[in-house]
N, C-alpha and C positions, 0 to 999 in steps of 0.2 A: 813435374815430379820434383820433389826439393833436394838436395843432397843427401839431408837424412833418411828420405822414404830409401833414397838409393841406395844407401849404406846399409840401413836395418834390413834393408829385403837379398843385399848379399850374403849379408852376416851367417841370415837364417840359411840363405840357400848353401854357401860352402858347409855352416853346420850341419845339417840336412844329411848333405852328402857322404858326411865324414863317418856318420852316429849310421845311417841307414844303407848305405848302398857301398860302405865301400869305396876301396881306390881300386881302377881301373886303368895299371899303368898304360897298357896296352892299344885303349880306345883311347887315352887322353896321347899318346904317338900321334894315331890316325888322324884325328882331327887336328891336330897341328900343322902337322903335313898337308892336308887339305887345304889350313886355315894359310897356309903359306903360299901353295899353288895360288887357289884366289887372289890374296893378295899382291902376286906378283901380276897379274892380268888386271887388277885394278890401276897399278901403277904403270902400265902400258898402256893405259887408256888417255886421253888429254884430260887435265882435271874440270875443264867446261863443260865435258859429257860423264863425267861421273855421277848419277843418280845416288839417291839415301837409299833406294834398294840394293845398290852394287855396294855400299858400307855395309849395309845391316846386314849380308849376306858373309861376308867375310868376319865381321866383330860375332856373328851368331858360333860360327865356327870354333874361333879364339876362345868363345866361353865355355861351346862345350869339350874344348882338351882341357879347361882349369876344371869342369863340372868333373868329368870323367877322375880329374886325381890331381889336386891343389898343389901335392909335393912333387908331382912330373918337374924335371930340368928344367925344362921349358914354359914352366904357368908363369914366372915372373916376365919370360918374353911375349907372353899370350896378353898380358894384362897390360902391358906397358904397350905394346899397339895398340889394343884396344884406348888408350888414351889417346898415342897418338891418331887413332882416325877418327873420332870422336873432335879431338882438336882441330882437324882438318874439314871436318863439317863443318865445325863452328865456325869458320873462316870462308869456307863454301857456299855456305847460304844462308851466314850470317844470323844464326838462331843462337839465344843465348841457352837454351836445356842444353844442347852436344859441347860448348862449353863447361857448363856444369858435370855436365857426368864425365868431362875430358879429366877436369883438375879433380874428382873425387878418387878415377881410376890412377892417377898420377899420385897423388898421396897413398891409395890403398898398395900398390906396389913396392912403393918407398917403406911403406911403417912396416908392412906382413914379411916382405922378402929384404929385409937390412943388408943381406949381404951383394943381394945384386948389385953387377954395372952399371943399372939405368939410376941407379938412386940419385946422386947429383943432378944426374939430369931433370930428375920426376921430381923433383922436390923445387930445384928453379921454375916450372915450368907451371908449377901449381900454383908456386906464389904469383908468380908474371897474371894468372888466368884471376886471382880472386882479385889482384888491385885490378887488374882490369874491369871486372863484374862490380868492384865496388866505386869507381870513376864515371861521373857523366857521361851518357852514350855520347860519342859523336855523331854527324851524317855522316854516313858512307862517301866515300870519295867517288866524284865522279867527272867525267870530262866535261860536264854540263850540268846546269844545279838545278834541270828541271826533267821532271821523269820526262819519258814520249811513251806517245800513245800510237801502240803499233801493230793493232789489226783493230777491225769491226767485225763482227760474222751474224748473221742473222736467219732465222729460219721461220717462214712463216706458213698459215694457211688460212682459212676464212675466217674464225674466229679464234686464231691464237699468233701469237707475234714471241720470240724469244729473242735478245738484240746482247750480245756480250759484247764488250768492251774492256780492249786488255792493254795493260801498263810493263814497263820494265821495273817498276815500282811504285810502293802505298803514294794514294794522291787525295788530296781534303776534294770534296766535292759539295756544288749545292744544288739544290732541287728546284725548280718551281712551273707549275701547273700556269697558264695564260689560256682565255678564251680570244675568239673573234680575230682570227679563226684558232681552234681548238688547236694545242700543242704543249707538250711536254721540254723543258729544257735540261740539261745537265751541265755545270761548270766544271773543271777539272783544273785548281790552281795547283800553280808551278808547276807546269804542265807546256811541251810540246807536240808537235806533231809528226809523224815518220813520213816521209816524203813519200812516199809511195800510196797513201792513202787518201780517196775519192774525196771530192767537198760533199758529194750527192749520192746516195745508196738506193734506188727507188724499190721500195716494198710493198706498196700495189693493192694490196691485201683490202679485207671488206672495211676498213677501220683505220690504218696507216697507212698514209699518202708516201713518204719517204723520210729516208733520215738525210739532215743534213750537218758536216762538221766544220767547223772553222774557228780559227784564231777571233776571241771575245778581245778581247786587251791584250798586253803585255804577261806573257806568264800564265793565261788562263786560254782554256781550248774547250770552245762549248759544243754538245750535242745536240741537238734540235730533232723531237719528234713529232711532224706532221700528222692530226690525226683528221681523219673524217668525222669521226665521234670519240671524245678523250672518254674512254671504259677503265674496267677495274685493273689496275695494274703491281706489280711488287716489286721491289729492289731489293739486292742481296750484296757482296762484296764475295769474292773466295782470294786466295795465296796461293803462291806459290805455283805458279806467277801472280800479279795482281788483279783481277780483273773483274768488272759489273755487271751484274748479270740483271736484266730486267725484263720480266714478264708482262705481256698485254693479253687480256681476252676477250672476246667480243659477246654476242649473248645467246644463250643458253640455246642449244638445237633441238633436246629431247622433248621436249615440251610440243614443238611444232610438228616435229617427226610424230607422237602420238597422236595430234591431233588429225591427222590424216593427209599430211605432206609425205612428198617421197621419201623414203629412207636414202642411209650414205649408198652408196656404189655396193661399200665392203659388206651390210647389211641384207642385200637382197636376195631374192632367188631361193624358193624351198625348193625346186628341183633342176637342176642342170644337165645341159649332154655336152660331154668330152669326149674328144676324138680318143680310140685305144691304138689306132693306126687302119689300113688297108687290105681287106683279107685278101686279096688277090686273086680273086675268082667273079665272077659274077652276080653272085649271094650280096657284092658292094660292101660297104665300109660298116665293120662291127665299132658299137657305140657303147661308154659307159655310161651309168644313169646313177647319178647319185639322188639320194630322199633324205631328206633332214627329218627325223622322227621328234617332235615335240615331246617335250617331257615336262610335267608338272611341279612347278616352284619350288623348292622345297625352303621352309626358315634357316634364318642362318643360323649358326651356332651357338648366338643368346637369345635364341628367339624373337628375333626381329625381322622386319621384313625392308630389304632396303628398298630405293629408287630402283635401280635397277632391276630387283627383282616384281616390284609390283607392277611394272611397265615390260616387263617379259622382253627384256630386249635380249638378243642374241649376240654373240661372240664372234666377229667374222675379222678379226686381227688381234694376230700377238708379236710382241716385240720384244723379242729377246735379247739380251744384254752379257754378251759373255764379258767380265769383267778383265781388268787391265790390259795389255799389250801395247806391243812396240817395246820401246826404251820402259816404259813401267812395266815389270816382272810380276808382280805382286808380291805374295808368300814364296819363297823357296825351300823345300823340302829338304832333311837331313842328307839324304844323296842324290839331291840336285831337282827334283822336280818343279817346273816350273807351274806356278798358279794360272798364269793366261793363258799356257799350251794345255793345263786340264780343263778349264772351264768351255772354253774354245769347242775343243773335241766334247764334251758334253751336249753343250748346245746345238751345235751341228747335227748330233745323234738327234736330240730332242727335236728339233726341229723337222728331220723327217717322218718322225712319229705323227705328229701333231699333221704335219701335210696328208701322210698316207693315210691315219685312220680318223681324223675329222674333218679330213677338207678343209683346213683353216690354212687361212693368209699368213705364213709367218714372215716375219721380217729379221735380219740379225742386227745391230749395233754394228758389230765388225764380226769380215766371215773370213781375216784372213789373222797374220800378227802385225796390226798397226795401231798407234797410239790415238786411242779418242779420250776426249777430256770430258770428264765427268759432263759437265752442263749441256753437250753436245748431246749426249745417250738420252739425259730427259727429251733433248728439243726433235731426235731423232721420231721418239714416239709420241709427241706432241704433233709432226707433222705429217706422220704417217694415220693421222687419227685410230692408233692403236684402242682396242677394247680391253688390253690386259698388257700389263709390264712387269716381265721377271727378271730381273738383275742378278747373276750367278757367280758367285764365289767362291774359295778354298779358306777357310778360318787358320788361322795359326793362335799359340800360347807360349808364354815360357817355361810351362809347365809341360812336355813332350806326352804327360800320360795324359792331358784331355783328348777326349775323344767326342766323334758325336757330331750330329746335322742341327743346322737352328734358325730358325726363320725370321725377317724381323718386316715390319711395316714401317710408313714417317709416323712419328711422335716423339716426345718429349726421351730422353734416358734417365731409366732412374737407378742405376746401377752403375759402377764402376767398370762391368766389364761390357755392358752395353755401349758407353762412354771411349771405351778403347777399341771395339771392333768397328765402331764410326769414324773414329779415329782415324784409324790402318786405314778401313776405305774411301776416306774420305782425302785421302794423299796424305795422311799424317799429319795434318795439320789442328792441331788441341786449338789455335783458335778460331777455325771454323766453328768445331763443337760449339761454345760458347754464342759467337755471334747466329749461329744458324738458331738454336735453341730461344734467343730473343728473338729471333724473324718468328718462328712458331708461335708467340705468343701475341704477337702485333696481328700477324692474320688466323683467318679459318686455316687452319692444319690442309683439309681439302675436302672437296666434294664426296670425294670416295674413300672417307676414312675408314668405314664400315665395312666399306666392300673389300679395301685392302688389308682391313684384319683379317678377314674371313677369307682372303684369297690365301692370306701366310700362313692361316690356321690347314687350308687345307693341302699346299704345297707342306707343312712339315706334317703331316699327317701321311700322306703317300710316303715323304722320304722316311719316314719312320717304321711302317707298316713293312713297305714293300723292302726294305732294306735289312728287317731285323731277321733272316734270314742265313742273311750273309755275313754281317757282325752284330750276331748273340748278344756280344757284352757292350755295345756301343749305348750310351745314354741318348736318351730323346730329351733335347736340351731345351725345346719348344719355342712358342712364338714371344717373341721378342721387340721393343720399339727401342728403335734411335732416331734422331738427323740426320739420316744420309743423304748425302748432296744429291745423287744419283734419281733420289725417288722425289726432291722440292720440285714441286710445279709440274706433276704429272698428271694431267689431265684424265686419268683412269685408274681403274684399281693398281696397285703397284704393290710390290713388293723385293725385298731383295734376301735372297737366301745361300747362307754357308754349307755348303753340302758334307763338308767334313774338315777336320784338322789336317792340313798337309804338316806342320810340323812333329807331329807322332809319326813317329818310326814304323807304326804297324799301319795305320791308315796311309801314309807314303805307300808305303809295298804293297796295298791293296787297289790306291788309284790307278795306282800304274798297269794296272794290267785293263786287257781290252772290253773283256767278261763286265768286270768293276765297272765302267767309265757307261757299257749298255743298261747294266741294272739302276747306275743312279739314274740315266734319260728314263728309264720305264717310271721309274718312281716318280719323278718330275714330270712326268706324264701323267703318273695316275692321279696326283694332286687337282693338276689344272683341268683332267676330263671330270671329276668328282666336278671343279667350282662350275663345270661348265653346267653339269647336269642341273646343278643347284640353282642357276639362272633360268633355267626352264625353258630349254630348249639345246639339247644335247645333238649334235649332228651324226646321229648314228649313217653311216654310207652303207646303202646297199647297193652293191657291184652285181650289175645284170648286163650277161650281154646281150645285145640285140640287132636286129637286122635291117638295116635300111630299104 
């Protein structure tokens, strides 16, 4: 975003504020106070563990005491932090936007509040920030002038291999494919190695033999992928941290599984006995009997009939994805809700739904608060040969009155606000967007582009339906495409959906309760029982007891 967008969209906003709603001395106090407390637990923190969620959480604060009343005492000190932590990012992880929007807030302070303290300061500090923006970038210093390369993690199964490879920083890389014997290599100039990492990674798999790493020359540190059969494969890049992500898959199962080979493990069985426990009599051990009731196909939504539907296959894993946690927060709510502690308890609910009344396999991402990194969640339900992938979210805006659920699928974005909620979840990183949106156009998007519309169509259909209930006035903001990192190279229908705005004040106070957090699982419920019916074959259970 360029200085001007940033200027013109304040402009409007303090006008806004001034012609429509009012000063607010009162609320622009609180959030000060607030936006102070934060700030003093930020600067108690080491600044190497400072996250851009634990800034944007504080600088959110700062802006709504100036939103709340421009002329409160205090907005010229609201404003002039907000520079200074904006400057402090920009130093932090070396991004030149939080430089830009450091020296815009630096002069907006200086020109609007003339008579503040900070003015000399704000005014040197602007200037220091544009010669800098306008001077040759340097490299970064560092005690060593070649990145290191300081993990490997790989996840595979019979026909899928995921292999990331992560950097302390961007590295030129080259490519090339060799037969006899069949292998994949990767170069990584000016480029080290972390001493702690294997020459050898054996991954066994129906397809790769193993990976192997070591010093090519001087400067350069190559990867080597052993294959048994070099198959179709993709390459990606993500930030922050650096790292390569590269897909393998082997060849297609469904085909052979129709033609009258055994199904997966998680496929099987129309009728099972599970123990209910021990009656404790004579009578012997009462047994449940579950029956999976077939249900007839139904077209999708544009009237199509996909693969999977003309092949009737069944649903017997889902993988849920509560998104962020650990040190990544997500969105945090105007009085403090956290987005990974709501989607968390969601999921968890959701997921004993799904176990009690369909007998499905569910899987979670993470069942507790710890940091999984995006490419992991795909490779999670790549290995778990998941039949369905729902990634769960909390939306945020800077506009407090959006409201509303919205579902999106992988494709292209063709909107601005599409572009920003990929954004948010894709760790904030704008040039992901970009480089991910070229990877889309180089390969097929995915096998289950169809199916993943139609899984978002029906996951925002439940959260709509079964929600509007409870908020009347809430907009159905509908199905949606972006690049989300979360859903590249998902091997199954996928989708990822925002259940609602945590930063509206009314939707905050409605997540937070216990009531809320069961009806959005029922509705994300009703969605994925809907897609499941639509696959043709519904697992209705009937619970009989019987006697051994």
């Amino acid at each position: 975003m360029s200085l001007r967008h940033v200027a013109a969209g304040l402009l409007v906003l303090f006008g806004l504020l001034s012609l429509v709603s009012g000063r607010d001395r009162a609320g622009a106090r609180e959030y000060f106070q607030k936006a102070r407390k934060e700030h003093n637990l930020l600067l108690k923190k080491n600044e190497s563990s400072r996250t851009v969620q634990d800034y944007d959480k504080v600088i959110f604060l700062y802006r709504r005491s100036v939103d709340k009343d421009p002329t409160y005492g205090a907005a010229d000190d609201c404003l002039f932090y907000i520079a200074e932590l904006y400057d402090e990012m920009g130093r932090r992880f070396n991004r030149r936007e939080y430089a830009e929007k450091a020296e815009y807030y630096y002069r907006f302070v200086a020109r609007e509040y003339p008579l503040t303290r900070y003015r000399s300061k704000a005014e040197s500090r602007a200037r220091e920030l544009k010669a800098a923006a306008s001077a040759p970038r340097a490299k970064p210093e560092s005690a060593s002038p070649y990145a290191t390369m300081s993990s490997i993690r790989y996840w595979s199964n019979e026909d899928y291999t995921r292999i990331v490879i992560q950097f302390d920083r961007e590295v030129k890389i080259t490519k090339e494919e060799l037969s006899s014997p069949d292998r994949l290599y990767l170069d990584f100039e000016g480029c080290q190695l972390d001493g702690q990492l294997a020459e050898t990674y054996p991954v066994n798999d129906l397809f790769i033999k193993q990976i192997r790493v070591g010093k090519n020359r001087p400067g350069v540190v190559r990867v080597v992928l052993d294959y048994e059969d070099l198959n179709t494969h993709t390459m990606f890049t993500l930030y922050d941290p650096f790292r390569v992500v590269i897909d393998t898959r082997g060849p297609k199962k469904a085909a052979d599984q129709q033609a009258g080979k055994t199904p997966p493990e998680n496929m099987q069985t129309a009728e099972a006995v599970i123990p209910l426990g021990t009656a404790g009599s004579e009578k012997g051990e009462k047994k449940e009997v579950r029956k999976e009731t077939p249900v007839l196909p139904s077209p999708g939504r544009q009237g199509d009939m996909s693969l999977t539907r003309m092949l009737g296959l069944k649903v017997g894993r889902v993988v849920l994805d509560p998104g962020h946690g650990g040190k990544d927060t997500g969105t945090i709510g105007p009085t403090g809700l956290k987005e990974k502690d709501l989607v968390l308890d969601v999921a968890l609910r959701l997921k004993k739904l799904l176990e009690e009344r369909l007998g499905t396999d569910v899987v979670l991402t993470r069942s507790t608060d710890v940091f999984v990194p995006l490419e992991e969640r795909t490779a999670i339900a790549n290995q778990q040969r998941a039949d369905l992938f729902l990634s769960i979210h909390a939306n945020s805006s800077r506009n407090r009155r959006v409201s509303g659920a919205e579902t999106f699928f992988l494709s292209f974005a063709t909107s601005d606000d599409e572009r920003e909620v990929a954004s948010r979840e894709n760790a904030g990183s704008q040039r992901n967007i970009h480089e991910l949106e070229d990877l889309l156009r180089k390969i097929a998007l995915t096998d289950y582009h169809v199916e993943s519309r139609q899984l978002a169509s029906f996951v925002q259909t439940g959260l709509w339906g079964e929600m509007k209930p409870f908020r009347p006035n809430q907009k159905n903001r509908g199905v949606k495409k972006a690049p989300f990192i979360v859903l590249i190279g998902a091997n199954m229908p996928a989708a990822l959906t925002e259940i609602g705005f945590i930063s509206n004040p009314a939707d905050e106070r409605f997540m937070k309760r216990d009531s809320a957090r069961s009806a959005i699982a029922e509705a994300l419920y009703k969605g994925i029982e809907d897609y499941f019916r639509a696959l043709g074959t519904l697992p209705l259970i009937e619970r009989t007891a019987v006697t051994q």
